[in-house]
C-alpha positions in Angstrom: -6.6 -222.2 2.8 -6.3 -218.8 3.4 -4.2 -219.0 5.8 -2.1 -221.1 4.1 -1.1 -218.5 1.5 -0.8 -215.5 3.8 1.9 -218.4 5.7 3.5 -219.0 2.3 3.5 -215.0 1.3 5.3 -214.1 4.6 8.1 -216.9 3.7 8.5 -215.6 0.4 8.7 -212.0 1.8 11.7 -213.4 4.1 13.2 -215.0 1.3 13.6 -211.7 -0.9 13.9 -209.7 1.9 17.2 -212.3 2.4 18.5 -211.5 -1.0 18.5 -208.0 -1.2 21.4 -205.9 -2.0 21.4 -202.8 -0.2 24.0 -200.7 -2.8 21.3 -198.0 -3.2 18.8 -196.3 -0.7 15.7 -196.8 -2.9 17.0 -200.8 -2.5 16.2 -200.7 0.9 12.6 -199.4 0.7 11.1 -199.4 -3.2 7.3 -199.1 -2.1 6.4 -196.3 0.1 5.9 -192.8 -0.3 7.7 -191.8 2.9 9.6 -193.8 5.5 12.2 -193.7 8.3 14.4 -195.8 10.8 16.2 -194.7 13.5 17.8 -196.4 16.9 15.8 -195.8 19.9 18.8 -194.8 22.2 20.5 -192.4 19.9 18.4 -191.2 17.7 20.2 -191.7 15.2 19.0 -191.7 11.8 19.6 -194.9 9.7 17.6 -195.0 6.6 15.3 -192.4 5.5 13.1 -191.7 2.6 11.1 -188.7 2.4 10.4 -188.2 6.0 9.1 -184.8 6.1 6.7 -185.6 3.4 3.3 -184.4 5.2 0.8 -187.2 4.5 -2.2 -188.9 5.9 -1.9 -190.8 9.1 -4.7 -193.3 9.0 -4.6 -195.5 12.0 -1.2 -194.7 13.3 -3.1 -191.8 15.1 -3.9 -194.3 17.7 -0.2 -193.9 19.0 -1.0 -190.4 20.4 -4.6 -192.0 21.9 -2.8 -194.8 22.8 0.1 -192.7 24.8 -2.5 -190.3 25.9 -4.6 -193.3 27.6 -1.4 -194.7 29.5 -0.3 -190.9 30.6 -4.1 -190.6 32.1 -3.2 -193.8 33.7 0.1 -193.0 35.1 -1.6 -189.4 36.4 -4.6 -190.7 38.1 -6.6 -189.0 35.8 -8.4 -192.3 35.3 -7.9 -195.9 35.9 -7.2 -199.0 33.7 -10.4 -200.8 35.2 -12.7 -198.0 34.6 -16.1 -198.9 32.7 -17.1 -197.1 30.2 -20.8 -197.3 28.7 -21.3 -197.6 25.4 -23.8 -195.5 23.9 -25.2 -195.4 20.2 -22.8 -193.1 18.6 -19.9 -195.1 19.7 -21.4 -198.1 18.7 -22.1 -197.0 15.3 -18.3 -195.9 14.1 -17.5 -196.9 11.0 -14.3 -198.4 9.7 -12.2 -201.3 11.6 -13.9 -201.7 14.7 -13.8 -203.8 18.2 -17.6 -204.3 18.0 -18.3 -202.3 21.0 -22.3 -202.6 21.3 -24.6 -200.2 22.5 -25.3 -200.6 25.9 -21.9 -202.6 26.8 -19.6 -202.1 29.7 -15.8 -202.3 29.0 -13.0 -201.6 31.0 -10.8 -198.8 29.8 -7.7 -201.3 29.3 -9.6 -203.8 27.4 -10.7 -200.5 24.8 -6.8 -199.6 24.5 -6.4 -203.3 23.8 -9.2 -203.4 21.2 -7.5 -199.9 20.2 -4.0 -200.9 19.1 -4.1 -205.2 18.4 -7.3 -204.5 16.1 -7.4 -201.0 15.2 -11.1 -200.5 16.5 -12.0 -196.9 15.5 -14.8 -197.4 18.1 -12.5 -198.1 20.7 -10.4 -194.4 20.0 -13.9 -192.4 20.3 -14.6 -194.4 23.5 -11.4 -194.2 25.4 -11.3 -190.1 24.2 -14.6 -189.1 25.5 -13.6 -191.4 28.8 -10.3 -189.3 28.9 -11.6 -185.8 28.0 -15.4 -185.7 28.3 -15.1 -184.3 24.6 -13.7 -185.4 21.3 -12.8 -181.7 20.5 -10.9 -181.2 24.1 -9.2 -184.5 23.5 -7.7 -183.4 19.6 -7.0 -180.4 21.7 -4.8 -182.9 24.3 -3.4 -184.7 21.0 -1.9 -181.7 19.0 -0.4 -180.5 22.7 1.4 -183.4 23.1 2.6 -183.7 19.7 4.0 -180.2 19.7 5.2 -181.0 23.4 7.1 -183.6 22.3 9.2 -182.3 18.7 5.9 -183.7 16.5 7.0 -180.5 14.5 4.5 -181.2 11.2 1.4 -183.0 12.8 -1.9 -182.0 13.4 -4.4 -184.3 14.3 -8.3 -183.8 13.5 -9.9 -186.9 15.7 -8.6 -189.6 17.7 -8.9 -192.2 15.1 -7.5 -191.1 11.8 -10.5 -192.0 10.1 -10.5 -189.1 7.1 -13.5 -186.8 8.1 -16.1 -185.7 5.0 -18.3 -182.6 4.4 -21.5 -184.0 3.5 -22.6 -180.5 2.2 -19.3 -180.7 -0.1 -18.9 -184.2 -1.1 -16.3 -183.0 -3.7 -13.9 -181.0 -1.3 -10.9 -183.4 0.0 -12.0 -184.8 3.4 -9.8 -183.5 6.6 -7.0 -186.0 7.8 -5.0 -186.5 10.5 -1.5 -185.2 9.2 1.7 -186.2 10.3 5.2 -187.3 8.4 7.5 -190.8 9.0 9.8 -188.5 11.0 7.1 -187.2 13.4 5.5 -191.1 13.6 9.1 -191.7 14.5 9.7 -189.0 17.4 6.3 -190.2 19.0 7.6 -194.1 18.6 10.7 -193.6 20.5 8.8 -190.9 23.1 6.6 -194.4 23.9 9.3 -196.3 24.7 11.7 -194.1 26.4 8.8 -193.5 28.7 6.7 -196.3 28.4 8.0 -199.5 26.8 6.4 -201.9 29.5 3.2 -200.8 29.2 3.5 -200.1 25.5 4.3 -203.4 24.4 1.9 -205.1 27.2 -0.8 -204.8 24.5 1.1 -204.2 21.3 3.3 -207.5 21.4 -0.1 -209.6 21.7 -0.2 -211.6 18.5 -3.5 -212.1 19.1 -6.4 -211.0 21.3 -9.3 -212.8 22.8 -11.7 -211.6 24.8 -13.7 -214.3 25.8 -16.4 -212.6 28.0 -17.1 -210.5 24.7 -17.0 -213.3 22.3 -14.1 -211.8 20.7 -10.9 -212.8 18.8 -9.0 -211.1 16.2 -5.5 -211.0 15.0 -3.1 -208.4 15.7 -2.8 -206.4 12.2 0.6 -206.3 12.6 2.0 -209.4 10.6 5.6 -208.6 11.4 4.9 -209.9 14.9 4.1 -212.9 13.4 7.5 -213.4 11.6 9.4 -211.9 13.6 9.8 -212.7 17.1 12.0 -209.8 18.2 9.3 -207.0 16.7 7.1 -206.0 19.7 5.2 -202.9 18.5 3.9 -200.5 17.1 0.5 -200.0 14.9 -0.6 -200.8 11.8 -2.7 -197.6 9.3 -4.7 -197.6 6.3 -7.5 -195.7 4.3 -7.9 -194.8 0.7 -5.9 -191.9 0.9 -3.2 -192.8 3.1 -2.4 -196.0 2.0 -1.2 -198.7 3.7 0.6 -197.5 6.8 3.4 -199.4 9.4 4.9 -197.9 12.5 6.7 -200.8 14.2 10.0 -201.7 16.8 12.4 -204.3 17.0 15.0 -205.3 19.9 18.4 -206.4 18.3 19.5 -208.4 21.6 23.7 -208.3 22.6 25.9 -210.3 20.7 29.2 -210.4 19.1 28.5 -207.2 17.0 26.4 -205.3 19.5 28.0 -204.3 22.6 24.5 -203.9 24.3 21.1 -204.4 23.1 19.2 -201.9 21.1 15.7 -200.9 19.7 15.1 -200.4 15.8 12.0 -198.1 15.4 11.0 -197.1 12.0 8.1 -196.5 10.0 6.4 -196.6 6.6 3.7 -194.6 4.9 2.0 -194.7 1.7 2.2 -197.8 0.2 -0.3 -199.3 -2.2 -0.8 -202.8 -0.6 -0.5 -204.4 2.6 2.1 -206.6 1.1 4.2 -204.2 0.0 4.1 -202.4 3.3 5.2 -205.8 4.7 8.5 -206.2 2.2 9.2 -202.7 3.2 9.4 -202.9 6.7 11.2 -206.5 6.2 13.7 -204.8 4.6 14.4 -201.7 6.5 14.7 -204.3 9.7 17.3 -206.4 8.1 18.9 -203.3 6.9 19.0 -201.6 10.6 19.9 -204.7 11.7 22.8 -205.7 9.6 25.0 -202.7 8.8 24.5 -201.1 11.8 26.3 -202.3 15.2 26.5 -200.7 18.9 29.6 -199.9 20.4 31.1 -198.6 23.6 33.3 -195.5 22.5 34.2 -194.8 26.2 34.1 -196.0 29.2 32.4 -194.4 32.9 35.1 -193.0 35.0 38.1 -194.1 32.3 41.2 -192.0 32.3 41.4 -189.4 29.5 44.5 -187.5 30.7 45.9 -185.3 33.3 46.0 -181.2 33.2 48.7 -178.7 35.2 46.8 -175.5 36.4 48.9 -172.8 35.4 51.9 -175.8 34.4 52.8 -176.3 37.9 53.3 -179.7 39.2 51.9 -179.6 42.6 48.0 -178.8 40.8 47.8 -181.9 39.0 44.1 -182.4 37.6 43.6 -186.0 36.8 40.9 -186.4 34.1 38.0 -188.6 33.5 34.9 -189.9 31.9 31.9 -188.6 33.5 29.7 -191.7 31.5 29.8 -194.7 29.5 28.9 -193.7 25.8 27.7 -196.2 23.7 26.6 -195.4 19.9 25.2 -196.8 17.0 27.3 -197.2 14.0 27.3 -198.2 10.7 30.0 -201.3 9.5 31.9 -199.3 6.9 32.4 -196.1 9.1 35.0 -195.0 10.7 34.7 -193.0 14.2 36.8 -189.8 15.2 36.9 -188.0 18.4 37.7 -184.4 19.3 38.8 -183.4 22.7 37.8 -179.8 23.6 39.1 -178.2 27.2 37.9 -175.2 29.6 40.6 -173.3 30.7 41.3 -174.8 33.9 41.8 -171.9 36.5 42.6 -172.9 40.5 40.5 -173.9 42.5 39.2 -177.6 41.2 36.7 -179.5 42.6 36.5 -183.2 41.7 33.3 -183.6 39.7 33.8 -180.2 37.9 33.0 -180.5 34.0 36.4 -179.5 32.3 36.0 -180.8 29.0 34.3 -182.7 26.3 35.1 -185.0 24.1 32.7 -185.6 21.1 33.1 -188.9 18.5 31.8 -188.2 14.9 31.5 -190.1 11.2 34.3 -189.8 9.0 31.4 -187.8 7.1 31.0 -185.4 10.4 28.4 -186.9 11.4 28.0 -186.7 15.6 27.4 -189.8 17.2 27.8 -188.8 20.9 29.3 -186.9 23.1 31.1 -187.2 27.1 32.0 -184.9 29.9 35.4 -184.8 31.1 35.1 -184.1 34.5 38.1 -183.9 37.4 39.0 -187.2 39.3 40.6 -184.7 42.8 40.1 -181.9 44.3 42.9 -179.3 44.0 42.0 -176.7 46.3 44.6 -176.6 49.3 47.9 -175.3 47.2 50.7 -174.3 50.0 51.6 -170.5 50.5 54.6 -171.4 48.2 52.3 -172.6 45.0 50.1 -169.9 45.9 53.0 -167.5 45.4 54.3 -169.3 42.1 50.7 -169.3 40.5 50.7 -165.4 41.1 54.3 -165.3 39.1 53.6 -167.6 36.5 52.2 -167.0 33.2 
């Protein structure tokens, strides 16, 4: 029965979701307190709402343990099929857990598993004392990397996001992991630029069984489970931060989209899981709607040709050093600027001369190209020589 009415929630979600009209920004997301999307490629900013609003993280935290665990990986630090013990203090962290039992031997890529399909708070302690021998040398590793990256107003406190109380002062606020959507965002699209394989190994699973461990559990990501595109990222909540959604999409080639592209976006603060759900729904049709990619210019196509000095025998020919591809919206219009070097003798082909830039008829820049020489003009006769001398 339950299941039955989560089933008929999510088709009413996509319903609404179907129906909205997106006149006004507070349309698009009317539930949380801060949120973002932008396309993976660009960077480009698509929707936002409050997204340097500093706010409680929850379990989107687990991104950074999450990335940190695969970067370990990756430098031989320490290996996906290492076992880690579980002792008491692991065993006993409260809060979503994988049910890691005192005594128990897991391999390190089962705990990142048990980390980001089903938010297990024990499975963050474990895989940071694995990683750093320490939980305060690992924070230590999770605020480096933040700042490393452009995580400009984050700061993390454990590896888990659970909020952390003063016993001695049960009245003071509890300290949080702290970041904003824009941050959450930065470290999304820092995953996937650099990881996406082994980032959506784990979090496209729907579902995860572990049956030598007796275990099964659902991703907590429903979006995976309505749509089939959505591949990532990680689900957040406590008391104070609210319901929380970091999560990806491919929009796959088609007659609007020139090439493929990756939606990343997230949501923070809302006051039910449902709500965080309709949100993200909506921000995902938005994204995915009014926004197509296009191919502004073309690798190695012609943009003109240049006289050094106006003389005919030191023709540059010029070119595109790149295909440029952007993200832009259906009512917008795109502009380009052409900027040149002064162009002085002797040219070799490859030299940058040039840029041109494309731009929103609101100014906004959406990309720029090299223009770069097609020839080399370096081998002028004694007479061009003598003409360049005389010339103005």
């Amino acid at each position: 029965m339950r299941q039955k009415k989560r089933f008929i929630l999510a088709i009413v979600l996509i319903i609404i979701s179907s129906n909205i009209s997106y006149a006004k920004p507070q349309d698009i997301d009317k539930y949380s307190k801060a949120s973002i999307l932008i396309d993976q490629d660009t960077s480009r900013v698509l929707f936002e709402k409050n997204p340097d609003k500093k706010l409680p993280l929850a379990s989107l935290s687990k991104m950074m343990t999450f990335l940190l665990a695969i970067e370990a990986i990756e430098n031989k630090q320490v290996s996906e099929n290492d076992i880690i013990k579980i002792d008491k203090s692991i065993a006993s962290v409260r809060g979503s857990s994988y049910k890691l039992k005192e005594g128990e031997k897991v391999p390190l890529i089962d705990l990142m598993r048990g980390l980001m399909i089903v938010s297990g708070n024990d499975a963050a302690v474990a895989i940071a004392r694995h990683i750093a021998k320490d939980d305060e040398k690992f924070v230590n590793l999770m605020n480096k990397k933040a700042k490393e990256i452009g995580m400009i107003n984050t700061h993390f406190v454990n590896a888990n996001g659970l909020p952390i109380y003063d016993l001695s002062k049960p009245k003071n606020p509890p300290k949080e992991n702290i970041s904003t959507a824009r941050d959450i965002a930065i470290l999304g699209k820092y995953m996937f630029d650099n990881y996406e394989k082994e980032v959506t190994a784990i979090t496209d699973m729907t579902t995860y069984s572990n049956k030598d461990r007796g275990f099964e559990k659902n991703n907590t990501n429903a979006l995976l489970r309505i749509i089939p595109n959505v591949d990532g990222i990680k689900t957040g909540y406590t008391g104070n931060a609210g319901y929380c959604l970091s999560f990806s999409m491919k929009v796959d080639k088609d007659q609007n989209n020139q090439r493929s592209r990756r939606l990343i976006g997230v949501v923070l603060g809302t006051n039910h899981k449902n709500k965080r759900l309709a949100s993200s729904l909506s921000m995902l049709k938005y994204g995915k709607e009014n926004f197509r990619t296009e191919r502004v210019m073309k690798k190695d196509q012609l943009v003109g040709k240049k006289y050094i000095k106006g003389i005919d025998e030191l023709e540059v020919t010029l070119k595109s050093n790149d295909d440029l591809y952007t993200v832009i919206g259906n009512e917008e219009g795109i502009n380009s600027q052409v900027t040149f070097k002064e162009i002085s003798y002797p040219v070799k082909k490859g030299d940058v001369l040039g840029v041109v830039k494309y731009y929103t008829d609101s100014g906004e820049i959406l990309g720029n190209v090299n223009i770069v020489s097609e020839n080399n003009v370096d081998k002028a006769s004694l007479k061009t020589k003598i003409k360049m001398i005389f010339s103005n």
